[in-house]
Structures are given as structure tokens and as C-alpha cells.
LOFI-793753 format. One record per residue (C-alpha): residue in three letters; z, x, y. Coordinates in steps of 0.02 Angstrom, whole numbers, padded with zeros to 5 digits, always signed. Each point is the difference from the previous one (the first is absolute). Example, Ala and Ser with C-alpha at 12.3 -4.5 7.8 and 13.67 -1.06 7.14 Angstrom:
ALA+00390+00615-00225SER-00033+00069+00172
END
This chain:
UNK+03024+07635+02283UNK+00048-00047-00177UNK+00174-00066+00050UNK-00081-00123+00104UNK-00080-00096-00131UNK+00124+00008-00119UNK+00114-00154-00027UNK+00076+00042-00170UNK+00094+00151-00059UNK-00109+00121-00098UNK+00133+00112-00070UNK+00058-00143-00136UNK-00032-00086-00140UNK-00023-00197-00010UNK+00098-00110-00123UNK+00038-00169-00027UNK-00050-00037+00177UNK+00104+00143+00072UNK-00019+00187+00078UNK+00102+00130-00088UNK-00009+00185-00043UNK-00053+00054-00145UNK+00157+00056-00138UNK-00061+00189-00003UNK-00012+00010+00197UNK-00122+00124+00004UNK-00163-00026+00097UNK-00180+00051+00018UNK-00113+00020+00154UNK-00145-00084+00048UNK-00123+00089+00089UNK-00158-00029+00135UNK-00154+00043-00087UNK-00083+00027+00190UNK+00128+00142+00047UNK+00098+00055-00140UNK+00185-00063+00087UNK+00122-00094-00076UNK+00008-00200+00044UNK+00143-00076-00102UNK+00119+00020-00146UNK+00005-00116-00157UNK+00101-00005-00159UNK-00021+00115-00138UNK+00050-00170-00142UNK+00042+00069-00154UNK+00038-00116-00176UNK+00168-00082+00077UNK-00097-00067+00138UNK-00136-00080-00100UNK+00123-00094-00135UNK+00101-00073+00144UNK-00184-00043+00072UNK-00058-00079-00160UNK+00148-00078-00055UNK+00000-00099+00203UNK-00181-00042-00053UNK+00078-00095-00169UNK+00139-00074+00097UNK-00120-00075+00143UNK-00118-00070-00167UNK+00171-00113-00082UNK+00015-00065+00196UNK-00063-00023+00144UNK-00177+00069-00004UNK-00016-00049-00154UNK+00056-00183+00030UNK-00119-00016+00141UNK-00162-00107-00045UNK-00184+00057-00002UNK-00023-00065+00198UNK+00163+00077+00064UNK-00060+00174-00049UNK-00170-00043+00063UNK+00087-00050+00180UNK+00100+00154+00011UNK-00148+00131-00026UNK-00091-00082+00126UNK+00150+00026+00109UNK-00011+00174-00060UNK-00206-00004+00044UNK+00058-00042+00181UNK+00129+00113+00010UNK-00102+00145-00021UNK-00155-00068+00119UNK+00146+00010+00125UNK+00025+00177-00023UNK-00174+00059-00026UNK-00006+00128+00127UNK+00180+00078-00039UNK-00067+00012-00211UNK-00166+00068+00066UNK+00096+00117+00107UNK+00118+00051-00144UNK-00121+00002-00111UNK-00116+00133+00087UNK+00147+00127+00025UNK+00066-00023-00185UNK-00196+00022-00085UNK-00099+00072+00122UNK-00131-00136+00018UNK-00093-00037+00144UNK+00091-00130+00091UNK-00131-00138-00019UNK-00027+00015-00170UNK+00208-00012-00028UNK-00003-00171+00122UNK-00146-00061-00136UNK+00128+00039-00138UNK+00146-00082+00089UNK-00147-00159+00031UNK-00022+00023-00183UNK+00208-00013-00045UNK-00016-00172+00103UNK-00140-00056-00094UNK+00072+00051-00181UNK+00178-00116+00044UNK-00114-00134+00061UNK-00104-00025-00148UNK+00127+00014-00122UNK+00107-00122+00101UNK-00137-00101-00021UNK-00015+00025-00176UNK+00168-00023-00066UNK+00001-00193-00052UNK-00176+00027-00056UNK-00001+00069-00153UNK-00012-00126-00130UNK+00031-00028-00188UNK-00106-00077-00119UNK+00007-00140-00118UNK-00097+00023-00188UNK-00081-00131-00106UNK+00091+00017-00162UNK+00074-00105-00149UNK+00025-00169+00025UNK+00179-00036+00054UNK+00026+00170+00074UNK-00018+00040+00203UNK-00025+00196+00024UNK+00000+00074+00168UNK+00018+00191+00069UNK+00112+00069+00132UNK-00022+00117+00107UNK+00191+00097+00037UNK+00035+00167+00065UNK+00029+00160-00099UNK+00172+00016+00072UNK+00045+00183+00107UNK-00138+00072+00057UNK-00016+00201+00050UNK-00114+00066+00114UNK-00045+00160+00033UNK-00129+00039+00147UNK-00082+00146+00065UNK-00019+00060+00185UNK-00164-00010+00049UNK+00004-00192+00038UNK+00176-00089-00006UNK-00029-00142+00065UNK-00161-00066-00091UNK+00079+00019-00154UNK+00175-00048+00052UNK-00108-00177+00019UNK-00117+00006-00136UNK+00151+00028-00126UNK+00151-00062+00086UNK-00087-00155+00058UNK-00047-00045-00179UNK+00140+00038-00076UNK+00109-00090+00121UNK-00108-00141-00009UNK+00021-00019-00180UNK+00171-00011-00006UNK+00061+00178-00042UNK+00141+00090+00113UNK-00079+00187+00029UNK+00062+00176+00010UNK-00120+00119+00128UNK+00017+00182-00022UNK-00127+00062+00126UNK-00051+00189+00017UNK+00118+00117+00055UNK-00157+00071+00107UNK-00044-00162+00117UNK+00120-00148-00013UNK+00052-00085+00164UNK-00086-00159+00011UNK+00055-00019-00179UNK+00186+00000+00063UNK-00059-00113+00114UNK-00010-00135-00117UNK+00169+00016-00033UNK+00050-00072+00181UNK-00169-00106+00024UNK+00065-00103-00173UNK+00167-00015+00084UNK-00074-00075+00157UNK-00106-00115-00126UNK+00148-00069-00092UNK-00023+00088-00162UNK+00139-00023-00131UNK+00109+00155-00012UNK-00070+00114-00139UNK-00176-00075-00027UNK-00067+00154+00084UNK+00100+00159-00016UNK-00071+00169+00060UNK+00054+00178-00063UNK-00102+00151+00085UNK+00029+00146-00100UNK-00112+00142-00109UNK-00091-00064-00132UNK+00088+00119-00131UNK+00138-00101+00029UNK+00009-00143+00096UNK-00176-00046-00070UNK+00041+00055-00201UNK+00164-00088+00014UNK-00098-00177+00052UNK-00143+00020-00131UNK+00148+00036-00141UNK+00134-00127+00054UNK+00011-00122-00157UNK+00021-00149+00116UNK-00180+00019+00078UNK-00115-00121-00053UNK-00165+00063+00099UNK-00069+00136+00063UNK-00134+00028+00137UNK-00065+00157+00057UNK-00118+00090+00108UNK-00026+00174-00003UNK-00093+00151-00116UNK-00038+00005-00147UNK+00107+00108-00082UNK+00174-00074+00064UNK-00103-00165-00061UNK+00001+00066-00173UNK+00180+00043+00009UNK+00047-00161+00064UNK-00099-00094-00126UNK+00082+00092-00133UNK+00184-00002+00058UNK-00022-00203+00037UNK-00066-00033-00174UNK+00156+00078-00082UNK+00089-00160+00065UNK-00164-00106-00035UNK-00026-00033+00193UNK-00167-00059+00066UNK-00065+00129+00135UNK-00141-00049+00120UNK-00088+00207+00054UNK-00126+00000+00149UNK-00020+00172-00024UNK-00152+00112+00065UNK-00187-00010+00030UNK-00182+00088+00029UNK-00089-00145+00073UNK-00172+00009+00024UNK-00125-00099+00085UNK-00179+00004-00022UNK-00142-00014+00112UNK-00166-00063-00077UNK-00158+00007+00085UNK-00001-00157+00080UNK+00149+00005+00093UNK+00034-00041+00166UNK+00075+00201+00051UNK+00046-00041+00144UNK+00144-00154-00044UNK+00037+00117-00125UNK+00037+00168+00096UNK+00152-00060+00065UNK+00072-00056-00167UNK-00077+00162-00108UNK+00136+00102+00165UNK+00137-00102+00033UNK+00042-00036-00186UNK+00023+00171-00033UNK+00088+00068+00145UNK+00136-00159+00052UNK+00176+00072-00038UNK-00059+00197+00008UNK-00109-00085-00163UNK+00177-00012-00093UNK-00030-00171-00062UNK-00027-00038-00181UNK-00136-00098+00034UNK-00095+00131+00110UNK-00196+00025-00016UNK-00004+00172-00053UNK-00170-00001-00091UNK-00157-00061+00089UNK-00138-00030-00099UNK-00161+00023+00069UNK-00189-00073-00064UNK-00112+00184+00022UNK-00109-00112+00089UNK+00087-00045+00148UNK+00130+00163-00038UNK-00058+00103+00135UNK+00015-00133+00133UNK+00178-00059-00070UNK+00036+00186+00018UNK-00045+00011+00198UNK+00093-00147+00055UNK+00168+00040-00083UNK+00000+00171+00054UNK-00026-00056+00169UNK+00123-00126-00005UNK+00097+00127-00074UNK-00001+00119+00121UNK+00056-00103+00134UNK+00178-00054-00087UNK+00170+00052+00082UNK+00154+00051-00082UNK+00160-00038+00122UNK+00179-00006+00012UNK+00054-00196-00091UNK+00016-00059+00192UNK-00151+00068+00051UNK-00084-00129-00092UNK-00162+00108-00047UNK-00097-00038-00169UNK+00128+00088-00100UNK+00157+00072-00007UNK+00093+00124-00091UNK+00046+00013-00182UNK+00172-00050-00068UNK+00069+00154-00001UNK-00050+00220-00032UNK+00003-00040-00191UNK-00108-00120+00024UNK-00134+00101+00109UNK+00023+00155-00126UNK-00057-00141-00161UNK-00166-00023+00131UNK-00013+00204+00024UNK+00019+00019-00201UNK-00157-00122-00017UNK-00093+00067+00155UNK+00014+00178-00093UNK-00124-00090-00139UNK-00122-00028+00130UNK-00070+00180+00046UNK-00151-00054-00108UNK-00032-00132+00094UNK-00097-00026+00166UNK+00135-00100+00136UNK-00129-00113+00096UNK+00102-00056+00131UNK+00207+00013+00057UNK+00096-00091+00138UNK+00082+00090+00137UNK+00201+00029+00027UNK+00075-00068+00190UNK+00049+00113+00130UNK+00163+00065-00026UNK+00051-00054-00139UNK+00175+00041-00045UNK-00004+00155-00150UNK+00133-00063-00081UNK-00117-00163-00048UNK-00063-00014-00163UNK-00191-00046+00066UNK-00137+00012-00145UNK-00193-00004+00074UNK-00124-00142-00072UNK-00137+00099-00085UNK-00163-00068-00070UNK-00067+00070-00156UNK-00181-00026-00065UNK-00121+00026-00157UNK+00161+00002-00089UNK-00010+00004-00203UNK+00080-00152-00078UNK+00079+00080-00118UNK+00111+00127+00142UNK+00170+00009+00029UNK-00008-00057+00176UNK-00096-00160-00072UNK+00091-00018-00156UNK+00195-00013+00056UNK+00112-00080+00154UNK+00022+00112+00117UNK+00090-00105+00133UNK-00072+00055+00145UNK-00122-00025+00137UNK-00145+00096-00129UNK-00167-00088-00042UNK-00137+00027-00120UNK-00170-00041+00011UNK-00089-00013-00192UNK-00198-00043-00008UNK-00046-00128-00125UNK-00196-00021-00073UNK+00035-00186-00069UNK+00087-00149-00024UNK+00050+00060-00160UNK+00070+00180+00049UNK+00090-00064+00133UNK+00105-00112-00115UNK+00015+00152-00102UNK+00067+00112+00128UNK+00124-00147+00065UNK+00075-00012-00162UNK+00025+00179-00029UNK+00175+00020+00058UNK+00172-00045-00084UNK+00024-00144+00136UNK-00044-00175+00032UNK+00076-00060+00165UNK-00148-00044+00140UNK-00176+00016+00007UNK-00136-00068+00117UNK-00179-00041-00030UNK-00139-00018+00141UNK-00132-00076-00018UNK-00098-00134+00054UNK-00074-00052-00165UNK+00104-00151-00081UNK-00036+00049-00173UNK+00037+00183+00009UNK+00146-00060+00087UNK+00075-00096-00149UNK-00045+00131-00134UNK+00076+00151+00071UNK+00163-00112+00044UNK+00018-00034-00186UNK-00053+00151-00039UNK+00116+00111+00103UNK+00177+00045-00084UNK+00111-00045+00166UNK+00136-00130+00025UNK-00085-00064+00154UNK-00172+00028+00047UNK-00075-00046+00181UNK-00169-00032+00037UNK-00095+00056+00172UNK+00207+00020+00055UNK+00126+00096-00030UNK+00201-00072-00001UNK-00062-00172+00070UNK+00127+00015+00139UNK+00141+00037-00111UNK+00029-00172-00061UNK+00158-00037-00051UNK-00082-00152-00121UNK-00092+00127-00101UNK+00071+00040-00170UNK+00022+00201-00006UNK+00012+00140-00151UNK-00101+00096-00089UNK-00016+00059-00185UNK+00009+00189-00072UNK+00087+00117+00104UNK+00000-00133+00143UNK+00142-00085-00090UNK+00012-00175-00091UNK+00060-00176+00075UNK-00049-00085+00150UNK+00081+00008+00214UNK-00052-00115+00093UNK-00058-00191+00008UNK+00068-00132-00127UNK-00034+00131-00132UNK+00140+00108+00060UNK+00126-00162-00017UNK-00052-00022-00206UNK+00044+00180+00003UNK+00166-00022+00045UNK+00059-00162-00088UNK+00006-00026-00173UNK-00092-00157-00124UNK+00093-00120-00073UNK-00068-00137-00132UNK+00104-00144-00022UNK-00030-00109-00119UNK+00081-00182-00015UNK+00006-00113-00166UNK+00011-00178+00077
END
């Protein structure tokens, strides 16, 4: 069923606008999440692969993507934008097998890809310098110009978002890109590869090298010709990536993990909510960065919070990818034994409510049940670190005051959401709470590809998404004229 949908080779590297194996000829396998088989081969990339890469990037920068004006770029990502609303079903489809998402939430994501190359398109001849009152006789005005190469390293558990939040900008800006996507889900990234041929793209503005992050990945982030990096993953290969870019001084943008809570005051409406306090922890298996994990709970309405998500709870399905259900499986058995390891903490605590497993599902799936915890210590290990699963936490609050406390008791900063239906609360837990983005009586506003994304902490430091994302990858400069 894969072969159908599949218009590209998936066994090869793409460079300077062209399909070709990889100099070490080895490969890896991908496999299906839902049944444990083997679905395609890719490249195992190694150092050779990303200099030739890299040094096609530089070429396509001294010519023809690089020559092309603001508007030109602009009018071939939208061709890009349509180019992938064309194929929605096929990256859904491909998408589902490779990840193991439900197949409506991987069309959303392929909606989302769309979306990303339309906005930017947008964007490209809008970003505007400035001109500063100075000394008589002198005319000073800033530039906005692109960093130059840009690597980017992605992780599996949503390609094609942030293929579009980070290629999109980057492209948009000016910069020719390298994509090194995960070696455990990367087939709609290769898909850009041909989609950008179909567009028109200049050879070697985007180049794409699958391969293990020990070496195809450390080879990118070291390569002395790189003049950005962007990354989404943990938060320990974040540490090490931060460290081995600054040894050549290059600018890294992490979106790295998360523990978002939101909190439910007294006042709130529970039942907009209840769908929100579930779904945000549980889309993706709940391995998304930005995952609720922690709900926090006013003891006054606690015990009513408590009944509603449990029964909501109790109803969820976990399917095959094509069976659509609410979740899937995990990205692999490594995966599902990181969830066991963190489960094992929870013997002291009291499960109030799990989903239920299909029939038949295959055994060689790596399927992880959605379990509810409640009257959970802030301070625990189930509340305190990412666990990247489909594992919630229910934490009691008394006031206003401790539940600020408790939100800001982890390492991370990435999402939180506040609701409540008193303005004024509203606004002073917002500033109050430590978090890169903060909703209020929402949660992910629908994704929004406008909405400037990143956290602080362990969450990582510059901004995805929005115009903010574009700053991020160009560069300032001041000019400044004496008439």
C-alpha cells in the first residue's frame, strides 16, 4: 500500500536538485509503528555526504537562488504550498505508516505543511529595514540578509510541521538549507526533495541527507561552512548540539522539550475545557513537546474535573495508524520501554482512568495505553520530567498563588494554558507563568502557523514560527551613509 503513494525514491539522498545514493551505500530501515514490518529503506549519510550537501547549498547562494529577488522566492513557495495541497492524502497516507499517527491527525499536519509554505511565501518581500534619525548629513538604515547555509536537524514525531515552520522561514529569508531528518520517520521529508523540483526550486537550495544523527547529524552541526543551525529534539542531544555549534560560533535555534500545564480555576467553563485538558495530552501517543502533561486542578471544583476526565478517559481507543482511533502507537519498542520506565514510578499512585487497546491489534506494535493519574504531588517524577507519552497528571491547587507556584516548578517553559473566566486573573497568571506561549480558556489555538513558538529553560531558546521565526534566521545589518 506504501508503493502506491510513493512518487519519489526513498532509498537516496537529495542534492543539488538531484537523487543519488549516498557515498557509503549502506542503508537503514524504516519501520511501521502499527505492526512492527519494515516499509522502506533510506540512506545511512555519513560526513562525505553532508560536505558535498553543504558545499551545493554555497554554490546555489553565489547563483541562482541567491540571485533571485525577495518576490521570486515568495512565488515559488507558494508553488511549493500548492504542490503539497495536491498531495494531501498520499503525505497523510505516508505519514501515518512512517509515525504511527492516526490518519486524521497526519492529514492536519500535511494541512499544516500547506499552510507553513503559504505564509512564508507571503512573507518573503515583507520584511523590512529601518531608517534611524542620526547626525546631520548621515542616512542610516538596517538590512535584513540571510545567515547564509542553514542545517536542520528534525525529529520524527512531526516532519512535516516543522519541515514548514523552519524550512519555510529559512527559505523565505534567503538562505539555501540542508534537512537531515530522523533516521526513525522521514518520508514526507524526502518528499520535499521532488515537491521543490516540481516547484522550480534552484538546484541545491534544499538538499536532504537522511542518515543517524551520530553521523550524518554531528557531521552537519560541525561542518565549518554552516552558518545556522535549527533543531528540534531532547534535551540532551540539544546540549550537545549547542556546544559543538558554538565551537565554530554558529547561532543554533533548540525547541527542545516540555511539561506543560494548564490550570483550571474555579470559574471555568469545564466543559469547553475537557476536551482541551484530553486531547492536548494524548495527540501523537502524547509525544509532542508541547503536550499537556500536568493538569492543574482548583480543590474546589477538583473532584468534578476528576469525574469528567476519567470518563472521557475511559472511552479513548488506541488503533492501528489507519484505523484512525484517538491514538496510535508509539514510535518505536524503545520508545514504549522510556513510558514503562516512568510508569514503574507510579505504583504509589492511584490510575483514575486508562483507554482501551483495538481488537487485534498486531503484537509486534509498539501500542502504549493513555492513563490518567490523580492527587499527584507536584514535586513527583511523573509531574516533574517529559515523559513523551500518552501519561497525564492531575495536581490540586488551593490558590491563585500555589498554582503559579506549582506551574513554575519544572526545568521547562514551552506551553501553558490558563482558564478562567475572570479578565484580571487572566492577565496576571499569563505574566506570571514561566512559558514561551501561554493560552487562555484554549489550548494550541488551532495550531496557527502565525503564532511565534519556543520556550525558555529546558524548552530551548529562539523562536519557530510567525515573523519571529524569519528574524531568527537572517542577520542585522546597520548601514550608515555620510552624505
Amino acid at each position: 500500500m506504501l508503493n502506491e503513494n510513493l512518487w519519489y525514491p526513498t532509498d537516496k539522498i537529495f542534492i543539488n536538485g538531484k537523487w543519488k545514493d549516498c557515498y557509503s551505500e549502506k542503508t537503514l530501515f524504516l519501520e511501521n509503528p502499527s505492526n512492527g514490518e519494515i516499509i522502506a529503506k533510506i540512506t545511512d549519510s555519513d560526513e562525505r555526504d553532508v560536505d558535498e550537501a553543504v558545499k551545493s547549498a554555497s554554490n546555489a547562494l553565489r547563483s541562482s537562488w541567491g540571485n533571485l529577488s525577495a518576490t521570486e522566492r515568495g512565488r515559488l513557495l507558494f508553488k511549493l504550498s500548492e504542490l503539497v495541497k495536491n498531495r494531501l492524502d498520499n503525505l497523510a497516507f505516508i505519514e501515518a505508516l512512517d509515525v504511527g499517527k492516526p490518519l486524521e491527525q497526519a492529514k492536519n499536519d500535511a494541512v499544516a505543511l500547506a499552510r507553513y509554505f503559504e505564509f512564508y511565501g507571503g512573507a518573503c518581500d515583507k520584511i523590512m529595514g529601518e531608517t534611524i534619525p542620526y547626525l546631520k548629513d548621515y542616512t542610516v538604515y538596517t538590512l535584513r540578509e540571510p545567515h547564509g547555509v542553514t542545517g536542520h536537524i528534525i525529529p520524527w514525531n512531526y516532519p512535516m510541521q516543522i519541515i514548514g515552520r523552519t524550512l519555510g522561514a529559512s527559505l523565505a529569508m534567503g538562505n539555501a538549507c540542508v534537512l537531515k531528518p530522523s533516521e526513525e520517520a522521514c518520508l514526507t521529508a524526502l518528499a520535499i526533495g521532488e515537491l521543490a523540483n516540481e516547484a522550480g526550486f534552484p538546484e541545491g537550495s534544499i538538499n536532504i541527507i537522511p542518515g543517524l544523527g551520530e553521523k550524518a547529524g554531528a557531521s552537519l552541526i560541525s561542518h565549518p561552512d554552516i552558518a545556522h543551525i535549527s533543531f528540534t529534539g531532547s534535551v540532551e542531544i540539544g546540549k550537545t548540539i549547542q556546544s559543538e555549534a558554538a565551537k565554530n560560533l554558529v547561532p543554533v535555534t533548540l525547541e527542545l522539550g516540555g511539561k506543560s500545564p494548564q490550570i483550571v480555576f474555579e470559574d471555568a467553563n469545564i466543559d469547553k475545557a475537557l476536551p482541551f485538558l484530553i486531547n492536548a495530552g494524548i495527540q501523537n501517543a502524547g509525544q509532542t513537546c508541547s503536550a499537556s502533561s500536568r493538569i492543574l486542578v482548583s480543590k474546589k471544583i477538583y473532584s468534578e474535573v476528576v469525574e469528567k476526565m476519567s470518563s472521557s478517559y475511559s472511552k479513548l481507543k488506541v488503533g492501528q495508524a489507519l484505523e484512525d482511533k484517538d491514538l496510535g502507537p508509539v514510535i518505536s519498542n524503545r520508545q514504549k520501554q522510556v513510558i514503562q520506565n516512568y510508569l514503574n514510578y507510579s505504583k504509589d499512585l492511584e490510575c483514575f482512568a486508562e483507554g482501551h487497546f483495538n481488537r487485534d491489534l498486531p503484537k509486534k506494535g509498539h501500542y502504549v495505553l493513555p492513563k490518567l493519574y490523580g492527587d499527584v504531588k507536584y514535586s513527583h517524577k511523573l509531574a516533574q520530567e517529559e515523559i513523551f507519552g500518552p501519561i497525564q497528571v492531575i495536581i490540586p491547587f488551593e490558590d491563585e498563588e500555589d498554582a503559579i507556584k506549582i506551574a513554575n516548578s519544572t526545568k521547562y517553559g514551552l506551553v501553558a494554558s490558563i482558564w478562567t473566566l475572570d479578565g484580571a486573573r487572566q492577565m496576571r497568571v499569563a505574566k506570571a507563568i514561566k512559558s514561551g506561549q501561554v493560552f487562555i480558556n484554549n489550548y494550541g489555538a488551532g495550531g496557527g502557523v502565525e503564532l511565534p513558538f519556543g520556550g525558555s529553560g529546558y524548552s530551548g531558546h529562539g523562536r519557530e514560527k510567525g515573523f519571529e521565526a524569519l528574524y531568527g534566521f537572517s542577520t542585522l545589518k546597520n548601514n550608515c551613509r555620510n552624505a
